[in-house]
C-alpha positions as CSV (number, residue, x, y, z in Angstrom):
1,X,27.7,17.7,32.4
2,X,26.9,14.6,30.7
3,X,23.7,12.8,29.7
4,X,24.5,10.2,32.3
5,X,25.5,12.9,35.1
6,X,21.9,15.1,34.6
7,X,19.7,14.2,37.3
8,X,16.2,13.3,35.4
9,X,13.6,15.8,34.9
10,X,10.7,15.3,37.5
11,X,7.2,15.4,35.6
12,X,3.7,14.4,36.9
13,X,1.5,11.6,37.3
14,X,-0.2,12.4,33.6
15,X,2.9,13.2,31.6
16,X,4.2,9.8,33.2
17,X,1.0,7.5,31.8
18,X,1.0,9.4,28.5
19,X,4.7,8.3,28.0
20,X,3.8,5.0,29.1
21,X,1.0,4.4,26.5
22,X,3.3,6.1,23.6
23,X,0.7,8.6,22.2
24,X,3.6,10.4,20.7
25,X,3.5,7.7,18.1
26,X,0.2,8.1,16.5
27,X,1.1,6.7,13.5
28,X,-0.5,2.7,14.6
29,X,-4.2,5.3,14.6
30,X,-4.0,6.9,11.1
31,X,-5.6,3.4,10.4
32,X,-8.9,5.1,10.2
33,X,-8.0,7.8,7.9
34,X,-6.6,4.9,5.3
35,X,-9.7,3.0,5.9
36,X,-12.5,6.0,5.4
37,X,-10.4,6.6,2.0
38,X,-11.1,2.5,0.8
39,X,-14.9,3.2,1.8
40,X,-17.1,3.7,-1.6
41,X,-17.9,7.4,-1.1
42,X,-21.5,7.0,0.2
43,X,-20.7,5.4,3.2
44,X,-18.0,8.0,4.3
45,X,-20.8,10.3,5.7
46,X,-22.7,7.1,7.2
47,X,-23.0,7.4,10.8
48,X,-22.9,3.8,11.7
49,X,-20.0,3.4,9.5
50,X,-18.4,6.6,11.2
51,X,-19.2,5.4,14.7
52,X,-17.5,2.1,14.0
53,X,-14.4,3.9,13.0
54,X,-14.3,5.6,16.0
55,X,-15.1,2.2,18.3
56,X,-12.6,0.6,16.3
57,X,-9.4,3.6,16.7
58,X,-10.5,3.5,20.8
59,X,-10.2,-0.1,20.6
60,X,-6.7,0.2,18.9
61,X,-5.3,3.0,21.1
62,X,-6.2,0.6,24.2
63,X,-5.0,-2.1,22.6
64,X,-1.5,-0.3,21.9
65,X,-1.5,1.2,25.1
66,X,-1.9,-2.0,27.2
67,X,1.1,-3.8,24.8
68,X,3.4,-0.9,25.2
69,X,2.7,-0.5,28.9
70,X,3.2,-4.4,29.7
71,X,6.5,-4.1,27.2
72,X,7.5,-1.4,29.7
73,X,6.9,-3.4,32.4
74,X,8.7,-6.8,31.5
75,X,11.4,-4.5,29.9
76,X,12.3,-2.9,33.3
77,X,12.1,-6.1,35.2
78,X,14.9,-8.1,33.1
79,X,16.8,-5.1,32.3
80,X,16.6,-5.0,28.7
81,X,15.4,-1.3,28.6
82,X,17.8,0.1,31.0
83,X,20.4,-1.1,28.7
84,X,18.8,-0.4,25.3
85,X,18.2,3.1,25.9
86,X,21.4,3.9,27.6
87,X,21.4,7.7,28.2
88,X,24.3,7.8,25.8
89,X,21.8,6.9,22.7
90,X,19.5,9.8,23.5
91,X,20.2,12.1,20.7
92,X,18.3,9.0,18.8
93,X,16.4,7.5,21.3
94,X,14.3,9.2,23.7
95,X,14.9,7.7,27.4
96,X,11.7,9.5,28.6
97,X,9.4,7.0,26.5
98,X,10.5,5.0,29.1
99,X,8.8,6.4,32.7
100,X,10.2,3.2,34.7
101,X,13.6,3.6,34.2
102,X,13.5,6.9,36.0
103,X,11.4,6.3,38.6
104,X,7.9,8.2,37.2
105,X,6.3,5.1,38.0
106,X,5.8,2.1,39.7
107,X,5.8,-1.3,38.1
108,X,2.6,-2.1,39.9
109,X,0.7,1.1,38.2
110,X,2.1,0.5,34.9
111,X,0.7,-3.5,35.4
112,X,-2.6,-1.6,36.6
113,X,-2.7,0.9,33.5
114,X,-2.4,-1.7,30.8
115,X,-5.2,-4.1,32.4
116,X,-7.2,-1.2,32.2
117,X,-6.3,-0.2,28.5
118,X,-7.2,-4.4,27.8
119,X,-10.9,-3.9,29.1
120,X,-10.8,-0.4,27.5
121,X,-10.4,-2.5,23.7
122,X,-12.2,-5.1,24.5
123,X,-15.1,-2.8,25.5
124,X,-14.9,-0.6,22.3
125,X,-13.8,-3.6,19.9
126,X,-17.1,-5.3,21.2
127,X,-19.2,-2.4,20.6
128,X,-17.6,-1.9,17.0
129,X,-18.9,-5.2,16.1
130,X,-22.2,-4.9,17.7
131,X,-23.1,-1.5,16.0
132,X,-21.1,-2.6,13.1
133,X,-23.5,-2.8,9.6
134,X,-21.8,-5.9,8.9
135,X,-20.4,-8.8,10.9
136,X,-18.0,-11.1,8.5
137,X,-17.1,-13.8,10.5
138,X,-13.3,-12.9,9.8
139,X,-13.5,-10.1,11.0
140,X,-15.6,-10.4,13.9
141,X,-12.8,-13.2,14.8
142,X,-9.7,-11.3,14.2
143,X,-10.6,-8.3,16.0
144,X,-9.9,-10.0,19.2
145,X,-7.4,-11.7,18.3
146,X,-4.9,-9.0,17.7
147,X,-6.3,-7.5,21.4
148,X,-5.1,-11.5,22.4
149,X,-1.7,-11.3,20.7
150,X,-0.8,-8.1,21.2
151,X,-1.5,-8.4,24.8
152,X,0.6,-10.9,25.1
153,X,3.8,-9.4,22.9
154,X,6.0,-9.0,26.1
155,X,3.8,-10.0,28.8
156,X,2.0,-13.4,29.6
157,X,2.6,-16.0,27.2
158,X,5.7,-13.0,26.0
159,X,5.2,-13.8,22.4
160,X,7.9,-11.3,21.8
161,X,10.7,-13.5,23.9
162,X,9.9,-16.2,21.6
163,X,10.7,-15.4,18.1
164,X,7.3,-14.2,17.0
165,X,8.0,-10.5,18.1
166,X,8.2,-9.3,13.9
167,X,4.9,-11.7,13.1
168,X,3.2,-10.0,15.9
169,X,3.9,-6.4,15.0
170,X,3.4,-7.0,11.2
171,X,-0.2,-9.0,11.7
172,X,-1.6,-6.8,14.5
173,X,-0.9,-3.1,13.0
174,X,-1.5,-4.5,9.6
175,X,-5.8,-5.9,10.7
176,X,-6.1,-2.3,12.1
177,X,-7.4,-1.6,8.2
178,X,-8.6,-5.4,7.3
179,X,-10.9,-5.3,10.6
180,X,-13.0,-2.1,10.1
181,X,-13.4,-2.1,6.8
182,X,-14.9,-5.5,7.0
183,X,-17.0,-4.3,9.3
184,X,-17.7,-1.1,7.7
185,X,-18.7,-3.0,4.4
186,X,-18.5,-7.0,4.9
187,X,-16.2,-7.1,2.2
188,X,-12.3,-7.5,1.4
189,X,-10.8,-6.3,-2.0
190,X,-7.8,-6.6,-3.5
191,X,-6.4,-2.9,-2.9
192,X,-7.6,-3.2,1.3
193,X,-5.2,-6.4,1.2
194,X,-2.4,-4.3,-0.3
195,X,-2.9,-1.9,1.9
196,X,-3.1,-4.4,5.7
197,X,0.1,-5.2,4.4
198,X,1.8,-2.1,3.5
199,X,0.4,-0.5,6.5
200,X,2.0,-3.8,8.9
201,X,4.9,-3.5,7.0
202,X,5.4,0.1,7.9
203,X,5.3,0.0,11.4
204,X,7.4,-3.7,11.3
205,X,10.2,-1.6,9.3
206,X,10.7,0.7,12.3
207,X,11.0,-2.6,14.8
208,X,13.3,-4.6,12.7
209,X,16.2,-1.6,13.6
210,X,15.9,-1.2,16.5
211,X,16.4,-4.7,17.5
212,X,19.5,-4.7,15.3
213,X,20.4,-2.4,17.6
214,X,19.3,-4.1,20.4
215,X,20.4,-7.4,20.0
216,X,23.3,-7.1,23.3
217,X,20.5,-6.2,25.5
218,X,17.5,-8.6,24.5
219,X,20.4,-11.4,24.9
220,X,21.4,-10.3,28.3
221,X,17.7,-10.1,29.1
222,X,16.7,-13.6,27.6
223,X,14.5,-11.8,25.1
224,X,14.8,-14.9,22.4
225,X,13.6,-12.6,19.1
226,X,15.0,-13.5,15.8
227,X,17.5,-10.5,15.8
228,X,18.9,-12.3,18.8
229,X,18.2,-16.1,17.6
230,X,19.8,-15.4,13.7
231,X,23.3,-14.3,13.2
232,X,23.8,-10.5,12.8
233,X,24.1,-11.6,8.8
234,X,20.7,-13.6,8.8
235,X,19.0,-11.0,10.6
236,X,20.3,-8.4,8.3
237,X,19.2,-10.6,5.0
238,X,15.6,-10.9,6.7
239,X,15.7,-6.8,6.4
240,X,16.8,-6.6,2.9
241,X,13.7,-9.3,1.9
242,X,11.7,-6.8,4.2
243,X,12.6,-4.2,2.5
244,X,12.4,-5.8,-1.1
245,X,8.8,-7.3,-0.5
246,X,7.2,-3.5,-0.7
247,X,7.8,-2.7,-4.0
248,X,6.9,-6.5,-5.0
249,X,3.7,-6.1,-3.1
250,X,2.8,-3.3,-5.1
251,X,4.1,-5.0,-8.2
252,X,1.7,-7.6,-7.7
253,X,-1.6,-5.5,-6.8
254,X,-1.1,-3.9,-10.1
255,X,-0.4,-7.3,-11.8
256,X,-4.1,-8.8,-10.8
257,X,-6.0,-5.4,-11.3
258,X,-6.0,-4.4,-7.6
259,X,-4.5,-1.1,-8.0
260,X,-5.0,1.5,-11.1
261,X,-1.9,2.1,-13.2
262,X,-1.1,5.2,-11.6
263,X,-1.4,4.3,-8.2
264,X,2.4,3.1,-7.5
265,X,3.6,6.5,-8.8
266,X,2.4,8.2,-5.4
267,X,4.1,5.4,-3.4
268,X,7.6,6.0,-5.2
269,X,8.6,8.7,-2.9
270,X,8.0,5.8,0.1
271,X,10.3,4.0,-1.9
272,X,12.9,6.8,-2.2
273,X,12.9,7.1,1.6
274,X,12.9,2.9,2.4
275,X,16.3,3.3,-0.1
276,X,17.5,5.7,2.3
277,X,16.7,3.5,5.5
278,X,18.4,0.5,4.0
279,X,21.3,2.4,2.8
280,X,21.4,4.5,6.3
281,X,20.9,1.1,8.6
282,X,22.6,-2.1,6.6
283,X,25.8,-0.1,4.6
284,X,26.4,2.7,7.1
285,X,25.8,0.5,10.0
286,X,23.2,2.9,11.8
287,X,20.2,1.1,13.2
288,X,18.8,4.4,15.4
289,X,18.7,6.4,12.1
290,X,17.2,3.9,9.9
291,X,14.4,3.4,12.8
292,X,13.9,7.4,12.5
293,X,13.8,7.2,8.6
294,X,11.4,4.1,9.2
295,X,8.7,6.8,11.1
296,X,9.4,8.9,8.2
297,X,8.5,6.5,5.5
298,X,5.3,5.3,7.5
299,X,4.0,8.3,7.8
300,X,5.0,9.9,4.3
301,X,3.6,6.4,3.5
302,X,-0.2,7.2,5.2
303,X,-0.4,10.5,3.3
304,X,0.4,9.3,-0.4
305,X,-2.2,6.5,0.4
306,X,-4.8,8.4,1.5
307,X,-4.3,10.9,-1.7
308,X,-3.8,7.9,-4.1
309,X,-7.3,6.0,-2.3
310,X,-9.1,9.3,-2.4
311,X,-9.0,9.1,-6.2
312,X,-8.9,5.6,-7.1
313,X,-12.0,4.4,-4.9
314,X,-14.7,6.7,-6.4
């Protein structure tokens, strides 16, 4: 019997909402972790600073949970994911992240979950910046703002439909370690903007495969994203600067003092496996594997930081 002749596996109500949220990919939550490591070391025991964390990662997982769920939900109505995750692909793309397609739940639950994730971040991003020891304008701004824009990725004004999907992904994921540290300590250094951007970059390196892979489908679906808008040799280019602007962003925290000496040395094996995604996606033609080696170098990624933080931010 084949993956398309298996009848799907029944599962309940919970299961269903857990796979519509996406909590199997923690990795957008290890924000916190990056950020307690940039904290000088008297304030990682602070309560208020702790507490803010905390606010802050609730208002993230809400805030990930209402895009995916709403992504879910404008994905199943044009099509786009019954065709992108084709039971065919499932030795590389799990079809039960997807609890629409088989009938787990209704569109008008999924609608209903992700409104209630939106007021679930709103709620906690608002009481991060009202216990919060200190309120920089920036980032009492931007903290709703990524709730605004990632709310509206696939759904609403569907920023994703109009060429702004990478942007989107690469800003949002990136603020989840500007915002609380700002919050945490009112200020912004040079190693906290190295890190919103290697941290954005991460998670955008996963996305940019699988719309190389997805480009048939998003077309068919009128999904307008750049993978669909560029030719397949544009797009491709745009991964190889991607991919190229990692080491240079670490070449150029080093080259204005932001980052000790030796801190690169514990990203090189991030490197190492980015090499691998590049070589595995772009020369072997195998978008689904360079999207798995992207979760691997994202989360390799979060562990060398938090070592490398640990002992440069004393």
């Amino acid at each position: 019997m084949t993956a398309l002749d298996r009848p799907p596996a029944r599962h309940g109500r919970l299961w269903a909402y857990s796979k519509l949220a996406k909590l199997a990919f923690y990795d957008y939550y290890l924000s916190a972790l990056v950020v307690w490591t940039l904290l000088p070391p008297d304030l990682r025991t602070d309560p208020q600073v702790l507490l803010v964390l905390v606010l802050c990662t609730v208002g993230w997982l809400g805030t990930v949970a209402a895009t995916v769920a709403f992504d879910d939900v404008t994905g199943y109505r044009d099509g786009s994911d019954a065709r992108n995750y084709d039971p065919e692909q499932e030795a590389l793309r799990d079809r039960e992240r997807k609890p629409l397609l088989d009938g787990h739940l209704s569109v008008e639950a999924a609608v209903r979950f992700g409104w209630v994730c939106v007021a679930v971040a709103a709620a906690a991003l608002a009481a991060a910046v009202a216990v919060a020891p200190h309120r920089p304008v920036w980032a009492v701004v931007l903290a709703p703002f990524v709730l605004l824009i990632s709310a509206n990725y696939s759904y609403g004004l569907k920023l994703s439909y109009r060429g702004f999907q990478e942007l989107v992904i690469l800003i949002s994921t990136g603020l989840t370690i500007a915002i609380p540290y700002g919050l945490a300590t009112g200020r912004y250094t040079g190693l906290v903007g190295l890190l919103t951007f290697l941290f954005g970059l991460w998670s955008l390196m996963v996305s940019v495969y699988s719309n190389l892979n997805d480009v048939a489908g998003d077309r068919a679906a009128g999904r307008r994203s750049i993978a669909v808008l560029a030719t397949r040799r544009v797009y491709r280019a745009m991964i190889v600067a991607l991919t190229a602007s990692e080491p240079a962003a670490i070449l150029l925290a080093l080259a204005v003092g932001a980052i000790p000496a030796w801190y690169p040395l514990f990203l090189l094996p991030v490197l190492a496996v980015r090499a691998n995604q590049a070589r595995t996606g772009l020369l072997q033609d195998n978008p689904l594997g360079a999207r798995k080696l992207g979760v691997k170098a994202h989360r390799l990624g979060v562990l060398m930081v938090l070592a490398a933080t640990l002992l440069a931010v004393r």
